[in-house]
PQR file with spaces between the fields and no chain letter, atoms N, CA, C, O and H, PARSE charges and radii, in Angstrom:
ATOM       1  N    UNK     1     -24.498   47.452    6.649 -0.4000 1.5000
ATOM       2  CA   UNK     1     -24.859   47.503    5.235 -0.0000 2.0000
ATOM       3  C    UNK     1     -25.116   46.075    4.758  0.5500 1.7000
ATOM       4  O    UNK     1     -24.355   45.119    4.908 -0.5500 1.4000
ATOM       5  N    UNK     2     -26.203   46.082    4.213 -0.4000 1.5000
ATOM       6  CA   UNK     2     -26.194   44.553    3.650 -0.0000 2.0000
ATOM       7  C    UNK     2     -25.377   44.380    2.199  0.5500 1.7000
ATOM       8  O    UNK     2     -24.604   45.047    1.510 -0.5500 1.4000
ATOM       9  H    UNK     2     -26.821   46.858    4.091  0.4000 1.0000
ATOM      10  N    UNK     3     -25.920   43.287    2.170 -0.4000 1.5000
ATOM      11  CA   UNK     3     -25.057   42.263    0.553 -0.0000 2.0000
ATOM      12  C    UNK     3     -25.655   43.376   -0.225  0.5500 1.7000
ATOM      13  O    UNK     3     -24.909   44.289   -0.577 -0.5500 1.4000
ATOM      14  H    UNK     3     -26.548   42.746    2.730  0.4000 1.0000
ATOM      15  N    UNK     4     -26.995   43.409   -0.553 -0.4000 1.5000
ATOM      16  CA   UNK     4     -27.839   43.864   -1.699 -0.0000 2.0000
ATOM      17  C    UNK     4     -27.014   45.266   -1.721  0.5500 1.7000
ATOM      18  O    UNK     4     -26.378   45.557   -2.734 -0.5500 1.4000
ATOM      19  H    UNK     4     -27.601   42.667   -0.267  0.4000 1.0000
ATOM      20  N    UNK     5     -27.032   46.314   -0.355 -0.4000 1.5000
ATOM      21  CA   UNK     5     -26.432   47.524   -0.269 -0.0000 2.0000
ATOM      22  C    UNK     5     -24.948   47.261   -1.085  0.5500 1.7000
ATOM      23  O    UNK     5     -24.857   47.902   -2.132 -0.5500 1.4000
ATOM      24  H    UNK     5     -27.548   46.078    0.468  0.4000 1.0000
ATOM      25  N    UNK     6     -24.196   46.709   -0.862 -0.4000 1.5000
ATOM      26  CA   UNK     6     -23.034   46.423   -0.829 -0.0000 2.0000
ATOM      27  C    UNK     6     -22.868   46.130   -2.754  0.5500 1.7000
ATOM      28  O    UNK     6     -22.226   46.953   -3.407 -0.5500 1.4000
ATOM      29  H    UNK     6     -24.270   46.188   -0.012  0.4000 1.0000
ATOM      30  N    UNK     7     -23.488   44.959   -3.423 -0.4000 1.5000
ATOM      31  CA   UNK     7     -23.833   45.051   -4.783 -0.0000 2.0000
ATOM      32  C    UNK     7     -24.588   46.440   -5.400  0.5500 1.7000
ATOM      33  O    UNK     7     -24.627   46.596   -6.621 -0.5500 1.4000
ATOM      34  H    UNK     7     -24.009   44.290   -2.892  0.4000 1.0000
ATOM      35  N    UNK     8     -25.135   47.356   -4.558 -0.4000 1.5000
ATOM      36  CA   UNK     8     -25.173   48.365   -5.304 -0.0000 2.0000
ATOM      37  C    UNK     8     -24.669   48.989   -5.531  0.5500 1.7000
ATOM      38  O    UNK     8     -24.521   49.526   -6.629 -0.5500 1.4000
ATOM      39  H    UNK     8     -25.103   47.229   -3.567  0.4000 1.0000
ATOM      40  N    UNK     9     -23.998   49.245   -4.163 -0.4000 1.5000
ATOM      41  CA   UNK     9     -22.876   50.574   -4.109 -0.0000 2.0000
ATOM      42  C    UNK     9     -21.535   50.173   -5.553  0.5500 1.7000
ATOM      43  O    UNK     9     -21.115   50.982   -6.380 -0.5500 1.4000
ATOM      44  H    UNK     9     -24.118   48.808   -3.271  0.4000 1.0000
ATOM      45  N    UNK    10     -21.299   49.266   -5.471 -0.4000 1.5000
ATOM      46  CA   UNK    10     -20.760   48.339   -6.649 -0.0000 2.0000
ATOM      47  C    UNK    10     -20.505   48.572   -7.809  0.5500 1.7000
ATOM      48  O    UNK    10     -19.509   48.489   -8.527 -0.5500 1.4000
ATOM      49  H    UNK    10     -21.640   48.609   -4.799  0.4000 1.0000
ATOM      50  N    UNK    11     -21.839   48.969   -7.946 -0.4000 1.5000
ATOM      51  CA   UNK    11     -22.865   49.005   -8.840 -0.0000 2.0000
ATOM      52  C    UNK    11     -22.590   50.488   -9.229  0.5500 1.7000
ATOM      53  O    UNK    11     -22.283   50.882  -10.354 -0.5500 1.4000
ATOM      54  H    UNK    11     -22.648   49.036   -7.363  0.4000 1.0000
ATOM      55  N    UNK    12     -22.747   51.218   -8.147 -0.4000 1.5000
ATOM      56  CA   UNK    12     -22.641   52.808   -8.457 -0.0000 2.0000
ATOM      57  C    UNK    12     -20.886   53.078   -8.900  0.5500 1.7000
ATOM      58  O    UNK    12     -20.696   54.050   -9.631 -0.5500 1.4000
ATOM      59  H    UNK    12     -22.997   50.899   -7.233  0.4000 1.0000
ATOM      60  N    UNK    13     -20.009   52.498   -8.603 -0.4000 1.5000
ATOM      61  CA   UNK    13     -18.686   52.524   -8.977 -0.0000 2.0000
ATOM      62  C    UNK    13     -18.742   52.383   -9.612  0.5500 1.7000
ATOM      63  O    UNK    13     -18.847   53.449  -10.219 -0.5500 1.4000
ATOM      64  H    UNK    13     -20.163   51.708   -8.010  0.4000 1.0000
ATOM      65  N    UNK    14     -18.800   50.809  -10.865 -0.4000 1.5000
ATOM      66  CA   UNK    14     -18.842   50.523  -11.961 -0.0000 2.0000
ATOM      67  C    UNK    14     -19.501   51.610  -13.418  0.5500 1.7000
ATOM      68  O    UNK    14     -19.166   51.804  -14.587 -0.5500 1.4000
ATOM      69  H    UNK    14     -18.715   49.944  -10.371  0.4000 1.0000
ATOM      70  N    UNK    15     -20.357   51.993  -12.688 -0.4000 1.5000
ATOM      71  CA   UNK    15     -20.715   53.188  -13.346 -0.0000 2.0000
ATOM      72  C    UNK    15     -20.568   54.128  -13.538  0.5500 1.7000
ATOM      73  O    UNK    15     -20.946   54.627  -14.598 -0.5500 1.4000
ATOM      74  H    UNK    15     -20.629   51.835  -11.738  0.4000 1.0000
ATOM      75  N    UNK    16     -19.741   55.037  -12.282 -0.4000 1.5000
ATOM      76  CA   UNK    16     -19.109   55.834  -12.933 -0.0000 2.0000
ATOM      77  C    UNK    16     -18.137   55.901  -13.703  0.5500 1.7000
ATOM      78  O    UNK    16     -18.020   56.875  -14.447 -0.5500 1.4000
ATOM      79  H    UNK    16     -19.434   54.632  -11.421  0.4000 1.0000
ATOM      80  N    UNK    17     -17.100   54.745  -13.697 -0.4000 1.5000
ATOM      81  CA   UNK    17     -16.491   54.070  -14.406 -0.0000 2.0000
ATOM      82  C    UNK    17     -16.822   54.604  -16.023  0.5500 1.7000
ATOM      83  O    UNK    17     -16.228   55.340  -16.810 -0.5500 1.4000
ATOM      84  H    UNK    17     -17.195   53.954  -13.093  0.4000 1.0000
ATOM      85  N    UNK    18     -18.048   53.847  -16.062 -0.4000 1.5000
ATOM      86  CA   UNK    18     -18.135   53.725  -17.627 -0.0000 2.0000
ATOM      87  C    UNK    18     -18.176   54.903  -18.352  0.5500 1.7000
ATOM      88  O    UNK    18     -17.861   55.238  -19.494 -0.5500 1.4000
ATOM      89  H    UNK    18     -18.530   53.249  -15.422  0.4000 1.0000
ATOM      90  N    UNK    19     -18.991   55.826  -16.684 -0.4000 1.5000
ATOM      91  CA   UNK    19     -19.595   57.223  -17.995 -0.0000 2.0000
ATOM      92  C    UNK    19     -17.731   57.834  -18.346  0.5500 1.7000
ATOM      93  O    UNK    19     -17.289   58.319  -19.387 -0.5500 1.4000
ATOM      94  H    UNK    19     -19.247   55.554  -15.757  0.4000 1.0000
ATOM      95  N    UNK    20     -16.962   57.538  -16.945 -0.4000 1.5000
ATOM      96  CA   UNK    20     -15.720   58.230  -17.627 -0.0000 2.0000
ATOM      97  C    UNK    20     -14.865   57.553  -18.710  0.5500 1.7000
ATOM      98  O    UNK    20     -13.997   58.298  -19.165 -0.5500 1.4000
ATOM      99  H    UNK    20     -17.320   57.144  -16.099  0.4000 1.0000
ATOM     100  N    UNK    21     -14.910   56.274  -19.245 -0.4000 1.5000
ATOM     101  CA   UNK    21     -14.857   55.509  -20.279 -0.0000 2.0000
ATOM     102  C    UNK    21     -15.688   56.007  -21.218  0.5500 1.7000
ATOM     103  O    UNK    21     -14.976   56.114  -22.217 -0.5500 1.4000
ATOM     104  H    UNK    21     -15.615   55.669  -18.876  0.4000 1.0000
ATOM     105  N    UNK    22     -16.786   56.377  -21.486 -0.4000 1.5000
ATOM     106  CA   UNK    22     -17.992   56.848  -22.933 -0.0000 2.0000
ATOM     107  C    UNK    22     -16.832   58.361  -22.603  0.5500 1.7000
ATOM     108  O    UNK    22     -16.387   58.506  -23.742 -0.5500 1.4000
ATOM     109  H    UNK    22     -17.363   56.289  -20.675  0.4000 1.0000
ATOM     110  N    UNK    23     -16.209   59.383  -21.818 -0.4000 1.5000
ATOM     111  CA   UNK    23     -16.609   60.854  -21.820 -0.0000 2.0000
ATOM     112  C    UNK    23     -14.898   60.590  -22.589  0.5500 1.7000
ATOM     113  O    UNK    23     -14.273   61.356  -23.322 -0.5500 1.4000
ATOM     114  H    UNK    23     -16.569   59.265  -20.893  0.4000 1.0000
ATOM     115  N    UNK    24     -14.651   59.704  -22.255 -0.4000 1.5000
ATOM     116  CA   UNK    24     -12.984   59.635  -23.034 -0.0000 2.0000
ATOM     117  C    UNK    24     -13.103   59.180  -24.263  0.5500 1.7000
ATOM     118  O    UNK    24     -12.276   59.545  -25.099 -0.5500 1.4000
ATOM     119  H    UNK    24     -15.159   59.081  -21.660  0.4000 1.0000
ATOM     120  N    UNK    25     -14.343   58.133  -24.686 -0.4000 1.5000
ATOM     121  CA   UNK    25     -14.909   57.708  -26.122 -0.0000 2.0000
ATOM     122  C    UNK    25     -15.411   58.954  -27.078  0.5500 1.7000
ATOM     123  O    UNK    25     -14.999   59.180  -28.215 -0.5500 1.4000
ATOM     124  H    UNK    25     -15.015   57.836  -24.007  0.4000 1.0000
ATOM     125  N    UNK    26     -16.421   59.723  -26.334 -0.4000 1.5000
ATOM     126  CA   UNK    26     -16.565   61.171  -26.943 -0.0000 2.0000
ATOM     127  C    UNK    26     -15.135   62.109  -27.687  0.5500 1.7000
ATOM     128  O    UNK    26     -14.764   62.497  -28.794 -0.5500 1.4000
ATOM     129  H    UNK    26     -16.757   59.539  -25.410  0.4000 1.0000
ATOM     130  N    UNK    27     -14.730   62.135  -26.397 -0.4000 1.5000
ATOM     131  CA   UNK    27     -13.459   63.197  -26.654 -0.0000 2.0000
ATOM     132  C    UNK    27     -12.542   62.821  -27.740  0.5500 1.7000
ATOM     133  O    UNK    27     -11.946   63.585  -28.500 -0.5500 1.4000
ATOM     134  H    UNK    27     -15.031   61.820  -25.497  0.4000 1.0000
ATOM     135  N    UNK    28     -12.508   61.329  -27.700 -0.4000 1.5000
ATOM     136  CA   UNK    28     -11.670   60.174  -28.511 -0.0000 2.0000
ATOM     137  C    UNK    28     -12.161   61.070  -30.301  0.5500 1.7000
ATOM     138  O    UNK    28     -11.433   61.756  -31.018 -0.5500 1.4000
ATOM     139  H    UNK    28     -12.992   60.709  -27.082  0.4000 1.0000
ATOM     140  N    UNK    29     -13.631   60.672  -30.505 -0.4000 1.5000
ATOM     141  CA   UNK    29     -13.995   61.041  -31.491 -0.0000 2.0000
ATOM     142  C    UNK    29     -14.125   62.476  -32.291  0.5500 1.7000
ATOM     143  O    UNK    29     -14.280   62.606  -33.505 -0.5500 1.4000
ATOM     144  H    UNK    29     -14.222   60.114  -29.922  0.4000 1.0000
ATOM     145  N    UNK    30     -14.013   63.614  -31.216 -0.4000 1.5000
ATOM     146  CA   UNK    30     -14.132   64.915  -31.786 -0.0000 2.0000
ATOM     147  C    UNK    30     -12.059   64.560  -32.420  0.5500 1.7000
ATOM     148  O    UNK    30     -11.593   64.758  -33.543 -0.5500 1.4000
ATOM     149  H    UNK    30     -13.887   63.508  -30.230  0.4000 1.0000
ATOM     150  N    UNK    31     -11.598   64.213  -31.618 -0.4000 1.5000
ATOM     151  CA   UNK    31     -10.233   64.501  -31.842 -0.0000 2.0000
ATOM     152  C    UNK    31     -10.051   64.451  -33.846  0.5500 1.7000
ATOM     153  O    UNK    31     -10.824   63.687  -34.424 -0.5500 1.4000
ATOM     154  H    UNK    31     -11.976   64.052  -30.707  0.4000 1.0000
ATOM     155  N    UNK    32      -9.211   65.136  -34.568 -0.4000 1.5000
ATOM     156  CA   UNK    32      -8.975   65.210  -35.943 -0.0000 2.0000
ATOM     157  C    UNK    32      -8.207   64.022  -36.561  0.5500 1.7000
ATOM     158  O    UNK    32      -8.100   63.498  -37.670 -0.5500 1.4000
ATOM     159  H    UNK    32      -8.582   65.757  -34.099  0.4000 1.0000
ATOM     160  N    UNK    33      -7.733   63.853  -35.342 -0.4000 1.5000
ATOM     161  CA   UNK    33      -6.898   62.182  -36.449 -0.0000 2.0000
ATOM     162  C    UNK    33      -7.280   60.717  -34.846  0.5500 1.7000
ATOM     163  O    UNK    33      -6.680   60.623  -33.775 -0.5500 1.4000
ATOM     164  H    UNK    33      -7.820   64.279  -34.441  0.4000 1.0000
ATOM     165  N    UNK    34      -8.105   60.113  -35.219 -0.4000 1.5000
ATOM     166  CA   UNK    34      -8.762   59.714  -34.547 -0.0000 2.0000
ATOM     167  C    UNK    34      -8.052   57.858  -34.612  0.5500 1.7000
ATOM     168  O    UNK    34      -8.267   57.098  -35.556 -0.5500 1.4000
ATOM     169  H    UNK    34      -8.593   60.189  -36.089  0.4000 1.0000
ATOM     170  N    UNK    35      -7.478   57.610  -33.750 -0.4000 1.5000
ATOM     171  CA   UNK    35      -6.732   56.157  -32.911 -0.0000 2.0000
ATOM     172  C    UNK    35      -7.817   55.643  -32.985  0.5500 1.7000
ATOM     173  O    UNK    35      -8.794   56.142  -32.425 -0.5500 1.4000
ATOM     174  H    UNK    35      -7.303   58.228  -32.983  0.4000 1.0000
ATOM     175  N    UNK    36      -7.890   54.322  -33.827 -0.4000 1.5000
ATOM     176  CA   UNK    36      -9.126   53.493  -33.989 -0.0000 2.0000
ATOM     177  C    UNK    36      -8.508   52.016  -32.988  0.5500 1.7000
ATOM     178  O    UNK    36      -9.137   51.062  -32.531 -0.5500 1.4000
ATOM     179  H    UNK    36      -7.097   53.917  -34.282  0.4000 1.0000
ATOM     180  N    UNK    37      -7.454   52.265  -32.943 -0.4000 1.5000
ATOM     181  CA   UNK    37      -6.903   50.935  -31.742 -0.0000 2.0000
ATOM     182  C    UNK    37      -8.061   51.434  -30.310  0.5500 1.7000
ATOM     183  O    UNK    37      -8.884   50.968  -29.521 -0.5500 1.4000
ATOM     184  H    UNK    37      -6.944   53.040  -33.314  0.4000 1.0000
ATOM     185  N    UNK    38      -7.432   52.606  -30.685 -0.4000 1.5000
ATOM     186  CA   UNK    38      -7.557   53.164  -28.844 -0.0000 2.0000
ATOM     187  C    UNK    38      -9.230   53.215  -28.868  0.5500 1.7000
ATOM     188  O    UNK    38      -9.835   52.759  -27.898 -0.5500 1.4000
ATOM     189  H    UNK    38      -6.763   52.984  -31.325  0.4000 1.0000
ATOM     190  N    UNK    39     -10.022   53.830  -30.095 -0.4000 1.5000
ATOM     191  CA   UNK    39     -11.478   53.409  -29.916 -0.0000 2.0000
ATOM     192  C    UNK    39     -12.003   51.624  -29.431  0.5500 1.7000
ATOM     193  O    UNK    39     -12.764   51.066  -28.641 -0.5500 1.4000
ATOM     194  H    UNK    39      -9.531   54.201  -30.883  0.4000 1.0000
ATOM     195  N    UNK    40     -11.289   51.380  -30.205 -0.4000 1.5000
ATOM     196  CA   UNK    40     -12.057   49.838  -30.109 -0.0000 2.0000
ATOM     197  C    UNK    40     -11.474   49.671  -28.311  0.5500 1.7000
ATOM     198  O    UNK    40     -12.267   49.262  -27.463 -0.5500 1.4000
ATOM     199  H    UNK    40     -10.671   51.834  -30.847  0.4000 1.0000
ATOM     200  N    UNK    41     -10.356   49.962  -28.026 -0.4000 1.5000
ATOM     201  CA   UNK    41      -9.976   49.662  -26.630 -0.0000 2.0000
ATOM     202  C    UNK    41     -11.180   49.671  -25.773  0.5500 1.7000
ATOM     203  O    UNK    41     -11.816   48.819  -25.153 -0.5500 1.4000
ATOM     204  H    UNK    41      -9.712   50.295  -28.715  0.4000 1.0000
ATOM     205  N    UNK    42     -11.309   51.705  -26.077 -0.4000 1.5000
ATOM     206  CA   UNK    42     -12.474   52.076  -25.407 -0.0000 2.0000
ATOM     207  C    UNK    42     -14.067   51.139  -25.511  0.5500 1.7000
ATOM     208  O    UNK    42     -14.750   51.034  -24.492 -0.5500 1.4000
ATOM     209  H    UNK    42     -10.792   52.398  -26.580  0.4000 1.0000
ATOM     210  N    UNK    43     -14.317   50.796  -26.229 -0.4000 1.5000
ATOM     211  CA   UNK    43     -15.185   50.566  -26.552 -0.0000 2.0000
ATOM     212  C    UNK    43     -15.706   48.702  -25.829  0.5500 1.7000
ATOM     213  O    UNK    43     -16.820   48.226  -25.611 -0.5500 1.4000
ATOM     214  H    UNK    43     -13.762   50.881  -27.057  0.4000 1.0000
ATOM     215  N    UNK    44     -14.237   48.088  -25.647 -0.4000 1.5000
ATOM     216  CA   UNK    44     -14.283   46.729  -25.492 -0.0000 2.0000
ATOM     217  C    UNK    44     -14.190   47.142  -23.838  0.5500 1.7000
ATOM     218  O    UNK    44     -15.063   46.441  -23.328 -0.5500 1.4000
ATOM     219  H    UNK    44     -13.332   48.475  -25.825  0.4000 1.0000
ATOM     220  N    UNK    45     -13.502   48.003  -22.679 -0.4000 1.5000
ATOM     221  CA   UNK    45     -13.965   48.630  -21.607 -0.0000 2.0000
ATOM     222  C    UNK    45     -15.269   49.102  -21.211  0.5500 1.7000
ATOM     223  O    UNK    45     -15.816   48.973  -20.116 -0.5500 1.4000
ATOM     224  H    UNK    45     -12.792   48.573  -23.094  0.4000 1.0000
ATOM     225  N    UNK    46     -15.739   49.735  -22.384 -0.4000 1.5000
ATOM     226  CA   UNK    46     -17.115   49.767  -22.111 -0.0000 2.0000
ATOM     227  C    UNK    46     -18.032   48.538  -22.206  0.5500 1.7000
ATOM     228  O    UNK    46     -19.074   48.816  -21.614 -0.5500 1.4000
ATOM     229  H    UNK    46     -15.295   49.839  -23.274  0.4000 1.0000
ATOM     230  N    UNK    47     -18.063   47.560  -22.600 -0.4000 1.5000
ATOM     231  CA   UNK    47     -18.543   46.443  -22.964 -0.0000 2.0000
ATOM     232  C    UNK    47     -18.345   45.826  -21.601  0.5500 1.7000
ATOM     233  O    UNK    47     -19.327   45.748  -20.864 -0.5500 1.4000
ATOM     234  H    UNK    47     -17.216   47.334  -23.082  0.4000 1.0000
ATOM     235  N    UNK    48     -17.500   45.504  -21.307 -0.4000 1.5000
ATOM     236  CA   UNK    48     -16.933   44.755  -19.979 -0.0000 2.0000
ATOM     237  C    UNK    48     -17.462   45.371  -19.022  0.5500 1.7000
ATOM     238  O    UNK    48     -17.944   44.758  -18.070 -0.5500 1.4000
ATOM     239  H    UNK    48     -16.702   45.567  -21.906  0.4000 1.0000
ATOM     240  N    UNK    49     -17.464   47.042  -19.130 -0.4000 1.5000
ATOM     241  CA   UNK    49     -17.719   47.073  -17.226 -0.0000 2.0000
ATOM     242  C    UNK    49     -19.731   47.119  -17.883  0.5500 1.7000
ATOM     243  O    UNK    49     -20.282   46.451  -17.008 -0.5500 1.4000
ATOM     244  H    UNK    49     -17.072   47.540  -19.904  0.4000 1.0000
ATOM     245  N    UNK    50     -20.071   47.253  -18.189 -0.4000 1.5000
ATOM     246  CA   UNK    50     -21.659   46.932  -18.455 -0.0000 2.0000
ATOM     247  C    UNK    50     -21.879   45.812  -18.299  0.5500 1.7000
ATOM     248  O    UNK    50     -23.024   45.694  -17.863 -0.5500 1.4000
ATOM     249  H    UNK    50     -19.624   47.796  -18.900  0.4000 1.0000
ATOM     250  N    UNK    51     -21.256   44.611  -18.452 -0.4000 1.5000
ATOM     251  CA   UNK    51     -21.894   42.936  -17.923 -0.0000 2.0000
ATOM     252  C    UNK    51     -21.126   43.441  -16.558  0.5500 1.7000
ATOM     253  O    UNK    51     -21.971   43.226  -15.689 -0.5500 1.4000
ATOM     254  H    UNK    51     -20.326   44.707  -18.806  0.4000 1.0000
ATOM     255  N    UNK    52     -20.118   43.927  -15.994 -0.4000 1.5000
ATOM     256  CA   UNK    52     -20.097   43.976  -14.469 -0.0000 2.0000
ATOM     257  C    UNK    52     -21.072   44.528  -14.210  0.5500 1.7000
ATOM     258  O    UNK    52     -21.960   43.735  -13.897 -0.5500 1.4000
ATOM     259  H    UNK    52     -19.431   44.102  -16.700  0.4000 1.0000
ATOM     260  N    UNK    53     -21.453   45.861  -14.174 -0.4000 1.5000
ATOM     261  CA   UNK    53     -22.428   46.247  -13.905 -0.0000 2.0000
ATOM     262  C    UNK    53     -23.841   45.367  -13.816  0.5500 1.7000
ATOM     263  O    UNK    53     -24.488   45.357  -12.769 -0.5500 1.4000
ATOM     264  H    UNK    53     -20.732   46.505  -14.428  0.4000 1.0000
ATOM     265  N    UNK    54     -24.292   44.588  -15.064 -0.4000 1.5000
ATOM     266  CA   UNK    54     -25.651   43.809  -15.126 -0.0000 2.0000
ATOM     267  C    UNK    54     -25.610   42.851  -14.015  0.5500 1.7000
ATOM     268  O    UNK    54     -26.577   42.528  -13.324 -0.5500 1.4000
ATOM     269  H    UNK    54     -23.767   44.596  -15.914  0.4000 1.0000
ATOM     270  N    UNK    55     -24.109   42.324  -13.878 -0.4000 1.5000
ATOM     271  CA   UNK    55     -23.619   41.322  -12.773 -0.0000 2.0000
ATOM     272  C    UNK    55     -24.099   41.498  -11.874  0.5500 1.7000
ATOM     273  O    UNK    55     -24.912   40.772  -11.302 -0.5500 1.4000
ATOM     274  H    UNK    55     -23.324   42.587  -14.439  0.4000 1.0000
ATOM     275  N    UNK    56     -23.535   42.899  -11.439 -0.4000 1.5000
ATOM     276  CA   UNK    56     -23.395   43.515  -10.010 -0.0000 2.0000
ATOM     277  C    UNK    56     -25.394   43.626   -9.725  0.5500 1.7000
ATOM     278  O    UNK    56     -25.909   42.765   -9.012 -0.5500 1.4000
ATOM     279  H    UNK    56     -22.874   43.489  -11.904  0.4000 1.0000
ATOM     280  N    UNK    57     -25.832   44.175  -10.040 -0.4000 1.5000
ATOM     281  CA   UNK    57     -27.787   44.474  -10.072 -0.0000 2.0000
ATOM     282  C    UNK    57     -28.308   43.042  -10.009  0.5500 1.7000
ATOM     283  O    UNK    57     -28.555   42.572   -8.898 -0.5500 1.4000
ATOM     284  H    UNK    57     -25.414   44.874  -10.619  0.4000 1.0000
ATOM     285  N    UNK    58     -28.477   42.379  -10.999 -0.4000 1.5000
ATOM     286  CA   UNK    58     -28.568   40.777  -11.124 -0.0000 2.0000
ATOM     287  C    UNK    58     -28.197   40.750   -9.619  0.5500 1.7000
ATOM     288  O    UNK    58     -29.158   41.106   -8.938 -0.5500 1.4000
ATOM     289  H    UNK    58     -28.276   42.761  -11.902  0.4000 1.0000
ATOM     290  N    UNK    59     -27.062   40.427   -8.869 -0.4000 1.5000
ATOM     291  CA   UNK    59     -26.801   40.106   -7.756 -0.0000 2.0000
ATOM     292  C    UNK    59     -27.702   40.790   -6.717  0.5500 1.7000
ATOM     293  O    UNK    59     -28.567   40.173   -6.096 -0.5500 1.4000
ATOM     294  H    UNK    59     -26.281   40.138   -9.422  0.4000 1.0000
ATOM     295  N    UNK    60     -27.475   41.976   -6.579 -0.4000 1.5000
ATOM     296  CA   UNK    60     -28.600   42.672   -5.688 -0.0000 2.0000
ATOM     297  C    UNK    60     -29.789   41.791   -5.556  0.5500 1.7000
ATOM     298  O    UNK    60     -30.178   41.021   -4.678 -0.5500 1.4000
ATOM     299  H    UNK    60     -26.772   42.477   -7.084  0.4000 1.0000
ATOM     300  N    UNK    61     -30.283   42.193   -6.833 -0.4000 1.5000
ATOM     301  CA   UNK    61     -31.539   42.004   -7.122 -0.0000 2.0000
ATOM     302  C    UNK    61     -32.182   40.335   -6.188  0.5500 1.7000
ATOM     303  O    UNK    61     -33.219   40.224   -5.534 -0.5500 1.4000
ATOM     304  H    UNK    61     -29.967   42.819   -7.546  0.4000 1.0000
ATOM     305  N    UNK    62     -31.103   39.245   -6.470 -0.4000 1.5000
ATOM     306  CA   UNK    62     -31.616   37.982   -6.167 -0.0000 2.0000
ATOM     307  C    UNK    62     -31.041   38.180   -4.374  0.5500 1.7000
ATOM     308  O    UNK    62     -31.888   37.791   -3.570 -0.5500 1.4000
ATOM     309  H    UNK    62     -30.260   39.335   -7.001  0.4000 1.0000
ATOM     310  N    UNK    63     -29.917   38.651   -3.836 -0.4000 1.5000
ATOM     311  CA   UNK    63     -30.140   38.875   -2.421 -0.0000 2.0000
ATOM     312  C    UNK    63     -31.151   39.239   -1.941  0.5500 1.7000
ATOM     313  O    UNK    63     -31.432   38.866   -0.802 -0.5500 1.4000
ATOM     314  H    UNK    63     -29.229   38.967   -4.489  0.4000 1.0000
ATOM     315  N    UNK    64     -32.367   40.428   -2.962 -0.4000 1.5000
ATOM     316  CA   UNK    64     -33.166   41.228   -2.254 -0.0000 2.0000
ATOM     317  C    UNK    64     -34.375   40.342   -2.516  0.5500 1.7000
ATOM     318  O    UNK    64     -35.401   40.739   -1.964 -0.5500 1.4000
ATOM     319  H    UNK    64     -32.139   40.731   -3.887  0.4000 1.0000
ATOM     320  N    UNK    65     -34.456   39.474   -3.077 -0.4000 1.5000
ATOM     321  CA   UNK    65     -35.639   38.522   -3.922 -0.0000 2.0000
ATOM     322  C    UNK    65     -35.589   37.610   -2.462  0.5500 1.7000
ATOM     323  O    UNK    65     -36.584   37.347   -1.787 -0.5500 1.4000
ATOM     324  H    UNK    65     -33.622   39.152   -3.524  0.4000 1.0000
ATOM     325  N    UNK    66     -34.087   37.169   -2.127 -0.4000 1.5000
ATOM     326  CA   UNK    66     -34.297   35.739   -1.201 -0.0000 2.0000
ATOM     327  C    UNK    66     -34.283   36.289    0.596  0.5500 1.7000
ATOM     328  O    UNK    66     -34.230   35.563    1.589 -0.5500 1.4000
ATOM     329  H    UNK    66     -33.279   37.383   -2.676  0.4000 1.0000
ATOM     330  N    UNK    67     -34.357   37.931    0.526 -0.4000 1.5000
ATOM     331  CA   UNK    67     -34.307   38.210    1.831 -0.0000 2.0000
ATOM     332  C    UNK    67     -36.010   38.951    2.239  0.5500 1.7000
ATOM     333  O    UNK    67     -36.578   39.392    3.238 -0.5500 1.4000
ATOM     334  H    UNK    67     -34.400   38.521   -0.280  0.4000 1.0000
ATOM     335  N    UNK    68     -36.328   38.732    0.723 -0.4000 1.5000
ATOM     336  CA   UNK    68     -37.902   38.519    0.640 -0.0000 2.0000
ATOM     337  C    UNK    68     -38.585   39.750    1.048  0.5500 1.7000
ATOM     338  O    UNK    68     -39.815   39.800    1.055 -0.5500 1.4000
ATOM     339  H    UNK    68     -35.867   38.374   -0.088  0.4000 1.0000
């Protein structure tokens, strides 16, 4: 497996990550008395793993640029 493989697969973790971070942000919000700590939590998790994520592609991307 190369680097680039290796930053994607990464890549594909980080992401599922997030969608289960947004599906707990959803659920967060139907709820009737709604934890605005615990939103913003969510919300600053989601923030974070999305620059990993841009990280992680960005990286690919320039392995796959310099292996030409």
């Amino acid at each position: 497996m190369s680097s680039a493989d290796e930053a994607l697969g990464r890549t594909e973790d980080l992401l599922a990550r997030l969608n289960q971070k947004r599906e707990e942000l959803e659920q967060l919000a139907k709820a009737d008395d709604i934890d605005g700590d615990a939103a913003v939590d969510l919300i600053a998790d989601l923030a974070d793993l999305a620059r990993q994520i841009e990280a992680e592609l960005t990286r690919a991307r320039t392995i796959a640029d310099a292996d030409g």
